[in-house]
ZAROTOR-687355 format. One record per residue (C-alpha): residue in three letters; z, x, y. Coordinates in steps of 0.02 Angstrom, whole numbers. Each point is the difference from the previous one (the first is absolute). Layout:
N
   rest       up     east    north
    ALA        Z        X        Y
...
***
This chain:
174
   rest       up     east    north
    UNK    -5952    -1253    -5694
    UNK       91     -156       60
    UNK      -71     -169      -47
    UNK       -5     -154      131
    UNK       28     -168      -89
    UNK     -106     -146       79
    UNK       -5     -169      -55
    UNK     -181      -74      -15
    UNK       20     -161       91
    UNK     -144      -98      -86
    UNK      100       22     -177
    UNK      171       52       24
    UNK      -41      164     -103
    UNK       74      169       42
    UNK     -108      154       18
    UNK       39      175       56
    UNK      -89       70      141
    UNK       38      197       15
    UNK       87       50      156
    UNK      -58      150      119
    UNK        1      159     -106
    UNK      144      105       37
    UNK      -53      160      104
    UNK      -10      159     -101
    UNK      138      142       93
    UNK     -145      125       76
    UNK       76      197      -79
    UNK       23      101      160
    UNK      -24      192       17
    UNK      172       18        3
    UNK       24      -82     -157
    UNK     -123      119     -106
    UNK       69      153       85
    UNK      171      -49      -60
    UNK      -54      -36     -165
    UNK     -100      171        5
    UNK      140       96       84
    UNK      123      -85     -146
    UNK     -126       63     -142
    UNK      -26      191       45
    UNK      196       29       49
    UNK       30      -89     -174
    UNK     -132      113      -94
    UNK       51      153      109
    UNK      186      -14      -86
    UNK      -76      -31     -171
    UNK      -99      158       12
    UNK      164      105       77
    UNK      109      -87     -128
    UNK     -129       40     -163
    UNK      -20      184       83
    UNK      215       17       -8
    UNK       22      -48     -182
    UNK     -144       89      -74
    UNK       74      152       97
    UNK      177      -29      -68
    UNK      -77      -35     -185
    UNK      -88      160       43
    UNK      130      117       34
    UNK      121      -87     -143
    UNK     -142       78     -132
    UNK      -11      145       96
    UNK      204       18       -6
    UNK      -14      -24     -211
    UNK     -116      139        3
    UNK       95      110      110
    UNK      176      -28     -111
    UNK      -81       30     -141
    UNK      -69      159       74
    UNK      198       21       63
    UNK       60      -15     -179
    UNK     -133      138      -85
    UNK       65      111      136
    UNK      178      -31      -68
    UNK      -46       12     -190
    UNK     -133      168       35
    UNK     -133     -103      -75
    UNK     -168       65       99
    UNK      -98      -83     -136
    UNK       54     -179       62
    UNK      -24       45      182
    UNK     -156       54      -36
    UNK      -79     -155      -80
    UNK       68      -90      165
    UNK     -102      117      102
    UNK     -212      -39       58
    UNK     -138       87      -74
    UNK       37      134      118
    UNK      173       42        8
    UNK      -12       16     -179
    UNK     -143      134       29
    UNK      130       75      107
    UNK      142        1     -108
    UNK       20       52     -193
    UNK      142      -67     -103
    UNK       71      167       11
    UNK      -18       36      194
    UNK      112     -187       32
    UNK      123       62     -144
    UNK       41      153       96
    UNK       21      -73      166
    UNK      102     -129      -83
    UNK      103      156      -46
    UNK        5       77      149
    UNK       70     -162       86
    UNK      151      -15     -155
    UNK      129       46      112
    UNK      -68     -130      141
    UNK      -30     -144     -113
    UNK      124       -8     -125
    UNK       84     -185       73
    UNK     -120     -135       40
    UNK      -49        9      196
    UNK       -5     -141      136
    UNK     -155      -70       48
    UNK       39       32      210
    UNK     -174      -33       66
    UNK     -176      -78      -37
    UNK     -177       15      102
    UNK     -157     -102      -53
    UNK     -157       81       90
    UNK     -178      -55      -29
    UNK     -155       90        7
    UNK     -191       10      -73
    UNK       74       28     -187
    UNK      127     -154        7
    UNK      176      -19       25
    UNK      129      132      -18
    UNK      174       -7      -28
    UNK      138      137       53
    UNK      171      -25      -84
    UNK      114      146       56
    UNK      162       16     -117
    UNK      143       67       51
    UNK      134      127     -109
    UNK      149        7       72
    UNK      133       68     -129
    UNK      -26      178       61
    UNK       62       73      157
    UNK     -158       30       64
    UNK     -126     -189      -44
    UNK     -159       28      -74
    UNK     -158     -119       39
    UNK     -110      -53     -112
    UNK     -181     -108       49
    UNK      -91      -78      -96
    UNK     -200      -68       56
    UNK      -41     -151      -99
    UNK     -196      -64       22
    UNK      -75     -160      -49
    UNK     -159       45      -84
    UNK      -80     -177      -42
    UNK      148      -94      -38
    UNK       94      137      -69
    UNK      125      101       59
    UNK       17      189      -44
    UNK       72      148       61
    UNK      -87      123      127
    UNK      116      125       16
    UNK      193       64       10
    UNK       97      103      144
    UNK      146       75      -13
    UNK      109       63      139
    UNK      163       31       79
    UNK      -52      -96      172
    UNK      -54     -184      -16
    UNK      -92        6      175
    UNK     -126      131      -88
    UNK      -35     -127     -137
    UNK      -30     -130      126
    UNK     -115      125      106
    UNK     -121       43     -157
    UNK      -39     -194      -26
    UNK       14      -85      137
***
C-alpha cells in the first residue's frame, strides 16, 4: 500500500495518510482453465511416465528369470527350472519330466541362444512375459519361449515351448 505524506499545517509535523488501495487483478475463466489444462496434461505424463518404468523394471526381472531358466536348459538341471516355476507348473512338471526334455533339446541347446523377441500381455492373473530365444548354430534354428508371470511381485515361470518355427511360439502366447 502506498503512503501519502502530508504536512499538518498547525505544527509542521508529518503524518502518513494511506493512498487509494491498489486494485486486486480479478482471475478470469481463462486463467483457471489454463492453470487446470496445465495440471491434468502435467499429471497425465506423470502417470504415462510411472506406467513406462515400472513396465521396463518389470520385464528386466522377468528377463533374470527367463536367463536363468535359459541357463538350466543349458546345464539339464530341471530341478532349478522347476523352483522358478508357480504352484502350478510345478504340479505340471516333475524334476524328471524337465530333465528329459532338457535331453531331448541337447542337440538344440548346446551354445547359448539369442534373445530375438519379447511380448508383455496382461490379463485377469497379472502380467506375462514371452521371451522367445533363438539357436542358431544348427542348420535348421530351434526356438525356444519362455512365459514369465508376475505373481504378487514375483516373477516365475509359467511354462516353456520349444519349436523349430518362432511364429508358432509367438501364436501360443500372444
Amino acid at each position: 500500500m502506498d503512503e501519502v505524506v502530508d504536512t499538518d499545517k498547525n505544527n509542521g509535523a508529518a503524518r502518513k495518510l494511506p493512498s487509494e488501495p491498489k486494485q486486486r487483478r480479478s482471475i478470469k475463466s481463462t486463467d483457471v482453465l489454463f492453470i487446470v489444462g496445465f495440471v491434468v496434461i502435467v499429471g497425465a505424463l506423470t502417470s504415462i511416465l510411472i506406467s513406462k518404468l515400472e513396465l521396463r523394471f518389470g520385464v528386466a526381472h522377468a528377463r533374470t528369470v527367463s536367463n536363468q531358466v535359459i541357463d538350466d536348459i543349458q546345464a539339464r538341471n530341471g530341478g532349478a527350472a522347476r523352483a522358478l516355476g508357480t504352484p502350478d507348473f510345478q504340479k505340471t512338471y516333475s524334476t524328471v519330466e524337465l530333465n528329459e526334455y532338457f535331453k531331448d533339446v541337447t542337440i538344440a541347446t548346446l551354445k547359448p541362444p539369442t534373445l530375438v523377441d519379447t511380448v508383455v500381455a496382461n490379463s485377469s492373473i497379472g502380467r506375462t512375459v514371452f521371451f522367445v530365444y533363438d539357436y542358431n548354430d544348427l542348420k535348421v534354428p530351434y526356438f525356444i519361449r519362455t512365459s514369465i508371470l508376475d505373481k504378487a511381485g514375483k516373477w516365475q515361470l509359467t511354462s516353456i515351448s520349444g519349436n523349430a518355427s518362432e511364429s508358432e511360439l509367438l501364436g501360443e502366447g500372444s
